[in-house]
N, C-alpha and C positions, 0 to 999 in steps of 0.2 A: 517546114515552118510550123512546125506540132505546137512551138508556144503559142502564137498569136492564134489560130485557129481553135485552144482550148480557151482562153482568154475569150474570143469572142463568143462561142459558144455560153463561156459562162454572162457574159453581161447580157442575152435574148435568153438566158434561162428562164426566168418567168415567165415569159411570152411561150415558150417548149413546154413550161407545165403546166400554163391556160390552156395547152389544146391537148391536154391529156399525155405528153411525153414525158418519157425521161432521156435525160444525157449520159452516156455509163463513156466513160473513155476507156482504153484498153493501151496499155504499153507494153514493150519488148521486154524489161523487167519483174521483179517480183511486185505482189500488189503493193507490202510497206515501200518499195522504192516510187512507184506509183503515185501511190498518196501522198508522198513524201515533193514529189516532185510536181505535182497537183498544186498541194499545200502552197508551197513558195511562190507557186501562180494564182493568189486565191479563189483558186477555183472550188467550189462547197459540192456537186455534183458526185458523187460515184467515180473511182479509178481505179482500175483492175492491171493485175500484172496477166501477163504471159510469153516466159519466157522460152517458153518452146515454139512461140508464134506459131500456134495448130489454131489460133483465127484469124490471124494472115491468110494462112494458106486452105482454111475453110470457104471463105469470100474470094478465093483468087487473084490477091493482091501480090504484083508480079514484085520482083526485085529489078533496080536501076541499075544501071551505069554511069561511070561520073558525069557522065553532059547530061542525065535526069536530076545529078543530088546538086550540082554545081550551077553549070551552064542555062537551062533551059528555064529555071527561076529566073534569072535573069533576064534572059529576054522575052519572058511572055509578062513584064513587067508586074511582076510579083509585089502585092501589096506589102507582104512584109518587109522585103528587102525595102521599101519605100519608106517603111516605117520602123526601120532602122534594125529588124529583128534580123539576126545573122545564124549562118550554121558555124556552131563554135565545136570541136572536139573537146578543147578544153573544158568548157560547161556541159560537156553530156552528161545525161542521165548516168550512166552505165559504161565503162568502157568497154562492156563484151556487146554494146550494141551494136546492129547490124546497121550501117549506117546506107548502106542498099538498099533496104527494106522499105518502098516504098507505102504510104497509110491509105486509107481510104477511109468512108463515111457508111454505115447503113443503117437505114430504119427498117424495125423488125416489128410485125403487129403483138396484138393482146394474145394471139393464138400461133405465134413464133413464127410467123411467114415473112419471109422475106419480100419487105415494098418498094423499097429503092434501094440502090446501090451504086455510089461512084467510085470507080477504083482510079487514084490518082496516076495521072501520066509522068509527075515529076514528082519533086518534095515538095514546088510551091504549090499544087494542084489540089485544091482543098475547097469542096463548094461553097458558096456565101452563106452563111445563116440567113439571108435573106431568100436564098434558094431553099434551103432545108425547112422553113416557115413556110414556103410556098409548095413544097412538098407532104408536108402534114397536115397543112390545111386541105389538100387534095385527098389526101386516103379520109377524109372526115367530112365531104362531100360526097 
């Protein structure tokens, strides 16, 4: 559910850059497909390609099975799906995307340490912005 979770992301943007963050997204893609795909969500943040996913697999971000990409969205009542955001092949970015590849979330310090890390259990498994607020307000405490 990468749309609504870039989406939200970008509307708690300012409240990310009041406490001194930035939002850099990262997709399976090149960066213009990225940006491109960014764009049509107006999201105005930073979006990087990589399509060799070597920061997947940097963070440890496992690949699913279809009861991760399908099923389990479902029943752990996925906000998206509620709000009507669907997994479409048809509308993907890319069609060499890895639709396995599960995403994850990390905040990285001023001196490149790694401070949080979620690595999603599903596709719908994306922390709240209101989590990740409550996570950078803590590294600045």
């Amino acid at each position: 559910m990468c749309k609504q979770h870039l989406v939200e992301m970008q509307r708690e943007y300012t409240a990310i850059r009041a406490r001194g963050a930035e939002v850099v997204a990262i997709g399976q893609g090149t960066t213009a497909q990225a940006e491109r795909f960014c764009g049509q969500l107006g999201v105005s943040y930073p979006c990087l390609g990589d399509p060799g996913k070597e920061s997947y697999q940097s963070f440890g971000l496992p690949r699913a099975g279809w009861r991760e990409i399908l099923i389990d969205p479902i029943f752990a009542g996925n906000q998206a799906v509620r709000e009507g955001y669907k997994v479409s092949i048809r509308g993907s970015l890319l069609r060499s995307s890895d639709w396995f590849q599960l995403p994850g979330l990390a905040i990285i310090d001023r001196a490149g340490v790694l401070r949080y890390l979620h690595r999603s259990k599903h596709s719908g498994d994306l922390p709240a912005t209101t989590d990740v607020l409550l996570a950078l307000d803590s590294l600045s405490s």
